[in-house]
Every structure is written in C-alpha cells, then in structure tokens.
C-alpha positions in Angstrom: 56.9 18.8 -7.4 54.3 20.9 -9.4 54.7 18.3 -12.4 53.9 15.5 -10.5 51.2 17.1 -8.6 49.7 18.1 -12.2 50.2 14.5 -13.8 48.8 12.7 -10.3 45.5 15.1 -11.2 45.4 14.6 -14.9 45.7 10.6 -13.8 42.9 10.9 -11.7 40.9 13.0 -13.9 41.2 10.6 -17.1 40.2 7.4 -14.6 37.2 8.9 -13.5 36.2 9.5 -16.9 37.0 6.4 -18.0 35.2 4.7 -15.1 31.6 7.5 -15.4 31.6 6.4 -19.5 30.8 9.9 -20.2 28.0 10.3 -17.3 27.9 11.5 -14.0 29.3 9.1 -11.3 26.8 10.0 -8.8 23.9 9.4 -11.0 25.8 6.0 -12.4 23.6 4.0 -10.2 20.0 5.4 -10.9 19.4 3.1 -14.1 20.7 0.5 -11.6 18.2 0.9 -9.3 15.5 1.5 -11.2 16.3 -2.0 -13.1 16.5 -3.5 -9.4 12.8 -2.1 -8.2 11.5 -3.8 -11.6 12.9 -7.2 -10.7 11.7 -7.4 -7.9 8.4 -6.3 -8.5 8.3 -8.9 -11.1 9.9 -11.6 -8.4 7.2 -10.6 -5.6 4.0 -11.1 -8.7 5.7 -14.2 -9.8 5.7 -15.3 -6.0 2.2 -13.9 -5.1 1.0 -16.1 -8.5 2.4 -19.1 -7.1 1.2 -18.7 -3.4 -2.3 -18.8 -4.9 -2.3 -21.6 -6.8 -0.5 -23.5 -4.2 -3.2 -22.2 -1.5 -5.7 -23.4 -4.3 -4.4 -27.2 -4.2 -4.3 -27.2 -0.3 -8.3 -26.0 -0.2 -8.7 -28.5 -3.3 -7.1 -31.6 -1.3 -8.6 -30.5 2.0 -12.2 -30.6 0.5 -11.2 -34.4 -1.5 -10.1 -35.2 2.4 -13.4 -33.9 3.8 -15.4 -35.8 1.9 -14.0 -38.9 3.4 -13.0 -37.7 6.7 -16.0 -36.3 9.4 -13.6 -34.1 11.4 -11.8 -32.5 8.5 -15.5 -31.2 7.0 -16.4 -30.1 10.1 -13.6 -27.8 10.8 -14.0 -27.3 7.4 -17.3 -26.3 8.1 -16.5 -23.9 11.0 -14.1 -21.6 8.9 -16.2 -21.5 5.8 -18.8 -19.7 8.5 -15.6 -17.4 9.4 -14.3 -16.4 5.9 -16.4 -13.3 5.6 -16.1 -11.4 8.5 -11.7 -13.0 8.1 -12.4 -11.2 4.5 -11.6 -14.1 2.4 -14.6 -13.5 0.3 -15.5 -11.1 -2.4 -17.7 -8.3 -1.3 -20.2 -5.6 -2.7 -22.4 -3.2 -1.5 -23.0 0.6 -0.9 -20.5 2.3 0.2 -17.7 5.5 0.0 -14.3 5.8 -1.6 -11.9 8.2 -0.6 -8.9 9.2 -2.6 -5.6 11.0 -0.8 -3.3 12.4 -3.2 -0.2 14.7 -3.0 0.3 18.3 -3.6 1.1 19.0 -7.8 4.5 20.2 -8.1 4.9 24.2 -9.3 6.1 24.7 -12.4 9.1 27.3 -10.7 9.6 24.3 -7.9 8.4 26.7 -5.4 6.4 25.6 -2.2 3.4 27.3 -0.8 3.6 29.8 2.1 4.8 28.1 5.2 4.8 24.9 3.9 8.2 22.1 4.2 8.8 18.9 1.6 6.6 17.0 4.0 3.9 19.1 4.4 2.9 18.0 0.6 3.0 14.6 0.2 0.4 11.9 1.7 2.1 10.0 5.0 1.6 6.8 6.4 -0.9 8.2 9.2 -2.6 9.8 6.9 -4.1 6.6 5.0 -4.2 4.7 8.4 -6.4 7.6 10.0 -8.6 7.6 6.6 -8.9 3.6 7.3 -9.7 3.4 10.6 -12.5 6.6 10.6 -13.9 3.9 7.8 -13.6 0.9 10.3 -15.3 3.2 13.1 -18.2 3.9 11.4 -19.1 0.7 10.5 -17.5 -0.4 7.2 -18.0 -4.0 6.6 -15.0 -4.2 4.5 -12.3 -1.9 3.5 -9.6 -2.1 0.7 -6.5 0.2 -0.6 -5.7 0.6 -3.5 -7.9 -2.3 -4.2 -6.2 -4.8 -1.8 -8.6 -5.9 1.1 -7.7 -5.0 4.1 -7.7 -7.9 7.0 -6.6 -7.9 10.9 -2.6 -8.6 9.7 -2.4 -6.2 6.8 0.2 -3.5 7.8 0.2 0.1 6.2 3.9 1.4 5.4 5.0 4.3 3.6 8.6 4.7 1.9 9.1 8.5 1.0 5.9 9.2 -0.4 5.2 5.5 -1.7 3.0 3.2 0.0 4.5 -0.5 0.9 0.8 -3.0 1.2 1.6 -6.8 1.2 4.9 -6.6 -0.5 3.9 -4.5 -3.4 4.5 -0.5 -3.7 2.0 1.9 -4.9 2.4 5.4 -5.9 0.0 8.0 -5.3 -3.0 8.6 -5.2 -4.0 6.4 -2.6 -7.4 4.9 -3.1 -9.3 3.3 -0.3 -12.5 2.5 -0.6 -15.2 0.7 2.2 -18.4 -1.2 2.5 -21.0 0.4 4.7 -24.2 3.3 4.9 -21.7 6.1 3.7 -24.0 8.8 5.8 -21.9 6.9 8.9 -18.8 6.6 7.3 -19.1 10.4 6.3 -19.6 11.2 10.0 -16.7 8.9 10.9 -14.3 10.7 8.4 -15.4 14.2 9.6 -14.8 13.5 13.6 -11.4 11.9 13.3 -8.9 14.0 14.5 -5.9 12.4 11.9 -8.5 13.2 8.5 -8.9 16.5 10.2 -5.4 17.2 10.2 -5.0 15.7 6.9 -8.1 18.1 5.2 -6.6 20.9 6.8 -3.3 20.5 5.0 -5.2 20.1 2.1 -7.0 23.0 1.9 -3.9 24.8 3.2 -1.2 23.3 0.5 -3.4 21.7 -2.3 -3.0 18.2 -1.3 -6.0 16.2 -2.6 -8.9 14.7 -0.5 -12.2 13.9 -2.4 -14.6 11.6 -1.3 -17.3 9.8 -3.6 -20.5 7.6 -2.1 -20.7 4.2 -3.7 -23.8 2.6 -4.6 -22.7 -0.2 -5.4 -19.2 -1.4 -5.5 -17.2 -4.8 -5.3 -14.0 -5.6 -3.1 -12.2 -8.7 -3.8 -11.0 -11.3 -1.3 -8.3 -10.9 0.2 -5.3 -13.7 -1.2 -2.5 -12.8 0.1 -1.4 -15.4 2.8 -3.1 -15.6 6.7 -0.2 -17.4 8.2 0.6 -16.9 11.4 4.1 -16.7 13.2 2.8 -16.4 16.6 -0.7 -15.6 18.4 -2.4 -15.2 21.5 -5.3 -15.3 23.0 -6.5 -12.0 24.4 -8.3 -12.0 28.0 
C-alpha cells in the first residue's frame, strides 16, 4: 500500500510541475490578468475614439439639416444655449485643485499606530466628498483626473483604483474646479467627509494638498449623454 501511496504522490507531484512550467500555480494567472486589463483598456480607448467621431458626423449632419430645415436649427438653437452649464464646452477660469493621494508604503511593511489596510488608501467617499464641497461652493465646473464631471458621471472605486467613464485611474486622484477658490476653500473646510478624510491624513500620512488656480482650463466633457430612462422631477 505504501508503494502505491508514494508513486500516486510522486504522479501528482511531477503533473503539477509539468502543468506550473517551473512557476508557482497560484501566481500562473497574474501575467494573465495583467495582459487582460491592457486589452481592454486598449478596447475601451479604441471605442471612446470612435464614439467621438461618430458623435462628430451626427452634430456635422444635424447642422447640413439645419440649414435647410427651420425646426431642426431651432432646437438646435435651444441646446447650443444649454451646452455650458450640460458641460459640453471647454472651460477656464480661476479656480482650486485638490490632490488625494494614499499613504507611502514603509520600507519594513509596517502600518502606523492604530491604523488597518483601509485606513491608508483614498475611498470612493473620499473623492465624492472632495467633489461635492467643490459643487457647494460654487464651482462652475469640476473635473477628475481631468475628465469633466457632468449630472450622469458616476464615481467608483475598485480596491484603491478609481473606475470614471469606463477608464481606471490609479492614485493620486486629481480633481480640480472652476470658481472664487476663497468659497471653495470654505466649502472644503466645513464638509464633514474632507474633514474625516484630513484627519486621516494627518493621522496616517495620506496626502491632501490643495493649490488655488488662476487660471486653468477643463475640457468638455465627450463621453456620451445618452439616456436610458428620465424623469421629470416635481
């Protein structure tokens, strides 16, 4: 029994090798993945690249159809009058930038005092408390990571990555707004999330900085504004 037990083992043994090639089955998959997350950052530029040249021909061939047609230019008309405030133009002005970034890893892999995996990387409600301080005092336009932000956009967070309009960003996360920057300071200081946030900080090394703008340009936004349902509040 002890022979068969021993060659069933040394089978097994000689398969797994074969199968790892020399490396370690459970990090097989890594190169994998990695290639995957390339791909399809590739697929989603290749996609956003054609979504605005196909959004340029449908403006192009709706202003030929204007020019003929009385109703088309006048709805035309009516959103042109709405693209700023829809932020579908390019922008510049005064205004802040504020920069969240997590804590630097210690050399020994040590954590500070008190402090768990999550307490030192940037979250999700971190960056959407920085954003909306920025809306409440007044910005006229607000980007991340130098993507405008409009009504739809939607802030998500995988691990310690940031998901914006298909694409992923890594940290730091850099959002800058539009606006007198004395308000938007005031706005950043009595919000109770950036609070929280700059107490970690201070308490764990995370990074907040914050720089006032005198003059700095946000694009459009060109991502697409369709709709999949809507309505009307009131």
């Amino acid at each position: 029994m002890v022979p068969v037990v021993a060659g069933l083992a040394g089978f097994l043994l000689a398969t797994a090798a074969t199968t790892a090639h020399g490396t370690e089955l459970r990090n097989d998959r890594r190169p994998e993945l990695a290639t995957l997350i390339g791909e399809r950052r590739s697929e989603v530029t290749a996609a956003d690249a054609r979504a605005a040249r196909l959004r340029g021909q449908i403006e192009e061939q709706t202003g030929n159809q204007a020019g003929s047609d009385e109703r088309v230019e006048l709805q035309r008309q009516r959103a042109a009058a709405e693209d700023d405030l829809a932020g579908l133009t390019a922008v510049h002005g005064p205004g802040l930038t504020v920069r969240l970034d997590d804590a630097p890893r210690r050399a020994d892999g040590s954590r500070p005092a008190g402090a768990t995996a999550d307490d030192l990387v940037v979250h999700q409600q971190d960056v959407q408390a920085v954003v909306n301080a920025l809306w409440a005092g007044g910005a006229d336009a607000v980007t991340i990571m130098g993507v405008r932000v409009i009504a739809t956009s939607a802030v998500r967070c995988v691990g310690n990555t940031l998901l914006l309009d298909g694409r992923v960003y890594s940290p730091p996360f850099v959002v800058t707004a539009i606006g007198d920057s004395t308000r938007l300071l005031r706005a950043l200081d009595a919000a109770e999330g950036v609070r929280l946030f700059r107490a970690a900080a201070s308490a764990f090394g995370l990074g907040y900085q914050t720089r006032v703008e005198t003059d700095v340009s946000l694009p459009a936004y060109d991502g697409s504004i369709a709709l999949r349902s809507a309505r009307v509040s009131g």
